[in-house]
KEKOL-101156 format. One record per residue: residue number from 1; residue in one letter; x, y, z of N, C-alpha, C, CB in turn. Coordinates in Angstrom, 2 decimals. Glycine has a CB too. Layout:
% KEKOL-101156
  resi  resn      n.X      n.Y      n.Z     ca.X     ca.Y     ca.Z      c.X      c.Y      c.Z     cb.X     cb.Y     cb.Z
   NUM     A        X        Y        Z        X        Y        Z        X        Y        Z        X        Y        Z
...
END
This chain:
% KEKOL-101156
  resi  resn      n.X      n.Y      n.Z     ca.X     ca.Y     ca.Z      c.X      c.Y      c.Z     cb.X     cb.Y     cb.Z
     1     X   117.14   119.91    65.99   116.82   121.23    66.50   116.25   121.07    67.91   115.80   121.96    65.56
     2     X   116.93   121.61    68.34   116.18   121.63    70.28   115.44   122.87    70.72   117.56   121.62    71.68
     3     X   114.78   122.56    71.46   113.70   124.03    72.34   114.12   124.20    73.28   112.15   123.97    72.80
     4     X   113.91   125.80    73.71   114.48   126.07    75.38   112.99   125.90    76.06   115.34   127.98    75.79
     5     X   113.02   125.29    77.08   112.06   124.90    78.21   111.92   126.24    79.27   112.73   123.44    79.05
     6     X   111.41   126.75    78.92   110.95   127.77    80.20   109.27   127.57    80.63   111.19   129.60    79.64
     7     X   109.33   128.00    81.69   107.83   128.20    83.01   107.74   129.18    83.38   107.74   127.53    84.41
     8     X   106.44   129.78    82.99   105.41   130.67    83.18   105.22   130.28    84.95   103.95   130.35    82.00
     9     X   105.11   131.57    85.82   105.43   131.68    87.56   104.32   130.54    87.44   105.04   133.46    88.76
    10     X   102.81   129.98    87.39   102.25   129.39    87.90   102.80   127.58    87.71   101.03   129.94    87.53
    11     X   103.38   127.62    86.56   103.97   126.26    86.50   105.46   126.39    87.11   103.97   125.69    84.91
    12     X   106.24   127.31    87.47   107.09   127.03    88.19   107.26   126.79    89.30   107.56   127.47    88.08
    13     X   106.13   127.44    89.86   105.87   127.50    91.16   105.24   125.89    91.37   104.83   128.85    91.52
    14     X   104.61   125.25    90.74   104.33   123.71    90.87   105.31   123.32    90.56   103.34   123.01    90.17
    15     X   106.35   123.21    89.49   107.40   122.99    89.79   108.27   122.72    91.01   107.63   123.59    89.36
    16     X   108.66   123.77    91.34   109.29   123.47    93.09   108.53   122.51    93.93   109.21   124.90    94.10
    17     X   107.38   122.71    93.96   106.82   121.97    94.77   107.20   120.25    94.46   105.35   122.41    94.67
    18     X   107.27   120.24    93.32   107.07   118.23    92.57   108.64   117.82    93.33   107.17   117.92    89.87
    19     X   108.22   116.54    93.82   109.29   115.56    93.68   110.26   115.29    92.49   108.71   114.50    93.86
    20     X   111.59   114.98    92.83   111.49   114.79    91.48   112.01   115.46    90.13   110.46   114.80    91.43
    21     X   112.17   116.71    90.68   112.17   117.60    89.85   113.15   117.31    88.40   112.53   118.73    90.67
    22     X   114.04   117.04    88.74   115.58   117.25    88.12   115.02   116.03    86.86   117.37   116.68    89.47
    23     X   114.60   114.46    87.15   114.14   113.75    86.50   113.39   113.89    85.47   113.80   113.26    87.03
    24     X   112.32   115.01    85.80   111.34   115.57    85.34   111.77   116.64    83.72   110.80   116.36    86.71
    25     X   112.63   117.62    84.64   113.21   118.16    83.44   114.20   117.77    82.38   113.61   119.00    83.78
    26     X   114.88   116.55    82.82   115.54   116.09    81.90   114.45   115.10    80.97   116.78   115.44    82.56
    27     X   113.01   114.63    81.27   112.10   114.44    80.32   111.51   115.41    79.83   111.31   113.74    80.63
    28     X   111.40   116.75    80.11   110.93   117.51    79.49   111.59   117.68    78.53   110.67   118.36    80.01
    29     X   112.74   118.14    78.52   114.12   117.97    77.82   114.00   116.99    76.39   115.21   117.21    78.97
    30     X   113.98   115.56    77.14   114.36   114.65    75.91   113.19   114.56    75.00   114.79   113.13    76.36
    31     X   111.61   115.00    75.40   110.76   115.01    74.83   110.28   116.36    74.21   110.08   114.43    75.50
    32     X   109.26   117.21    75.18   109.17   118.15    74.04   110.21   118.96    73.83   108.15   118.95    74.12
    33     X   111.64   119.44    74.14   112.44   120.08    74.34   113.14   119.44    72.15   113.27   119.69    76.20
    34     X   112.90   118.49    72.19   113.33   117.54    70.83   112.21   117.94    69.76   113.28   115.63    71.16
    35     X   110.62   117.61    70.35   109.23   117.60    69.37   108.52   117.83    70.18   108.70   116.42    68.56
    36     X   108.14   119.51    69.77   106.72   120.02    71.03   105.87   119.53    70.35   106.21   121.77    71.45
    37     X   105.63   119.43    69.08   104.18   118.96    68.13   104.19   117.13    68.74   104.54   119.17    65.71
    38     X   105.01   116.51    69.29   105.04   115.12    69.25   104.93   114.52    70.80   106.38   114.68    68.50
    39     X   105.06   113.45    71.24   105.16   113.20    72.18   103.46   112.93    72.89   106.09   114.17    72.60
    40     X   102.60   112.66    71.59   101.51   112.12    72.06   100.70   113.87    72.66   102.00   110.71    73.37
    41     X   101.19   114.86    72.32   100.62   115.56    72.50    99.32   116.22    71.50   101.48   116.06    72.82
    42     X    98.44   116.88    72.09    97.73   117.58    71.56    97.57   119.12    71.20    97.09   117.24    72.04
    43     X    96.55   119.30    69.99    96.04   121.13    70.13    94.72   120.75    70.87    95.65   122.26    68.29
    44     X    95.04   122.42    71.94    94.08   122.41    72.57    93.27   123.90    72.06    94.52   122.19    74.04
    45     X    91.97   123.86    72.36    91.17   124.44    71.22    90.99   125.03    69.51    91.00   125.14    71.71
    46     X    92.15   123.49    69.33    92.15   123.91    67.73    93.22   124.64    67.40    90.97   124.75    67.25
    47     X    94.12   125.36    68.50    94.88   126.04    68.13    96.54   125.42    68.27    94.50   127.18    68.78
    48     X    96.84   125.07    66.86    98.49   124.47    66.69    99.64   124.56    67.52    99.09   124.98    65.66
    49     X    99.57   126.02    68.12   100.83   126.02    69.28   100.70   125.93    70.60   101.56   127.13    69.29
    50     X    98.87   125.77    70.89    98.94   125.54    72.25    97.99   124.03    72.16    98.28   126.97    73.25
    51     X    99.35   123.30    73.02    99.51   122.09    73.60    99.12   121.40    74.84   100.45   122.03    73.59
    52     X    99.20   120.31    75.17    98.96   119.60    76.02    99.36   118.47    76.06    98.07   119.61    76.17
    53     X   100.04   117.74    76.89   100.76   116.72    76.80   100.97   115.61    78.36   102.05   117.40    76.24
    54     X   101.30   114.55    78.02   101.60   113.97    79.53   103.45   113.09    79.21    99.89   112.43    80.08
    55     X   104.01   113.95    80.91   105.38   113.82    80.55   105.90   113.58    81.97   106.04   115.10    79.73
    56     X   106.06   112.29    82.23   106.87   111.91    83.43   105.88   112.16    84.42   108.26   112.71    83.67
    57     X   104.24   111.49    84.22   103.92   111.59    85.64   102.94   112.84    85.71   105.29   111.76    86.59
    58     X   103.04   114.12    84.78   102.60   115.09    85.07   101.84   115.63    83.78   103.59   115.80    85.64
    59     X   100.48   116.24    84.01    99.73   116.65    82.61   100.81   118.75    82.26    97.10   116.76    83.17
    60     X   100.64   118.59    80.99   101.63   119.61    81.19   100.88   120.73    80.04   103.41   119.01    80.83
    61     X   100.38   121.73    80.01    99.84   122.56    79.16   100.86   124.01    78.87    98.41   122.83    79.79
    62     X   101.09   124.15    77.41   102.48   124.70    77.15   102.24   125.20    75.76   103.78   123.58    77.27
    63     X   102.41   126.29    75.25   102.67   126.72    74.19   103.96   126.73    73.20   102.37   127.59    74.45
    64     X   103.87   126.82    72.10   105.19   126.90    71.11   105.10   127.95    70.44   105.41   125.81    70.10
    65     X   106.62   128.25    70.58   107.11   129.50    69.56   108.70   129.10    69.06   107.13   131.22    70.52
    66     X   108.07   128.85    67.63   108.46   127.96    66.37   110.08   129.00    66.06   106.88   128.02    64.74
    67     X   109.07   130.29    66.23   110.21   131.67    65.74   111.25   131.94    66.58   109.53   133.17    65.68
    68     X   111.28   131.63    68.17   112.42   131.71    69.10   113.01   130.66    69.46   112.17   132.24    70.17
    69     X   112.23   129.27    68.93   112.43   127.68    69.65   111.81   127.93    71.09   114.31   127.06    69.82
    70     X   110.88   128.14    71.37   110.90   128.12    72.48   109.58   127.30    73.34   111.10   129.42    72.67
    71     X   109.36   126.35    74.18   108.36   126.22    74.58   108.07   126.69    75.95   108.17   125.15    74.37
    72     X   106.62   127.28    76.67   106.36   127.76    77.56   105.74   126.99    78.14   105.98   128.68    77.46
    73     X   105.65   126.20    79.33   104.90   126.02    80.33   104.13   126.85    80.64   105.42   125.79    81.18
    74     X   102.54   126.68    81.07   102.02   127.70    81.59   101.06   127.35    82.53   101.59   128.47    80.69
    75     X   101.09   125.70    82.35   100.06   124.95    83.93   100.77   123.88    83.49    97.90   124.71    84.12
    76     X   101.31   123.37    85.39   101.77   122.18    85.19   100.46   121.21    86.21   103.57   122.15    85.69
    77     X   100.10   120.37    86.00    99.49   119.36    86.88   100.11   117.99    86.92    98.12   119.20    86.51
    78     X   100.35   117.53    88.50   101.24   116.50    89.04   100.19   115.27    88.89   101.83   116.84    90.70
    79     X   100.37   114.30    88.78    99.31   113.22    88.76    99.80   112.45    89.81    99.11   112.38    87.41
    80     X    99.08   111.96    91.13    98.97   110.96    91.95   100.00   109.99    91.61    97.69   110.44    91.94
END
C-alpha cells in the first residue's frame, strides 16, 4: 500500500528552497510514502498520526491520514 506525499505551503515553500530536491522526494517516496508509522519515526505529543521523522538529510514533521493514504508535510527542516 503506498501514500500520496503532499506539503502543506510552509514545507513547500522549504522545499523549493533545498538542494536536492528530486533525491529528496524520491526518499520521501521510498520511505514514508511505503510506512508513515516506520522509518524510525515518532508520535509527537502522544498523538499516533502526527509524526516526526529524519529523511535524507532533513527533520520532517507530517501527519497521517490512514482514511485517504495520505501523508502531509507540514514543517520541513534542512539539516546542515
Amino acid at each position: 500500500m503506498s501514500f500520496r506525499i503532499s506539503y502543506a505551503p510552509p514545507a513547500d515553500d522549504t522545499l523549493a528552497k533545498m538542494r536536492d530536491v528530486e533525491p529528496f522526494r524520491g526518499e520521501m517516496a521510498r520511505t514514508l510514502g511505503h510506512a508513515p508509522y516506520g522509518h524510525g519515526s515518532t508520535a509527537v505529543k502522544g498523538e499516533r498520526d502526527r509524526r516526526e521523522a529524519t529523511v535524507a538529510g532533513a527533520i520532517v514533521l507530517y501527519y497521517v491520514s490512514g482514511s485517504v493514504l495520505t501523508v502531509t508535510v507540514v514543517r520541513l527542516v534542512p539539516l546542515p
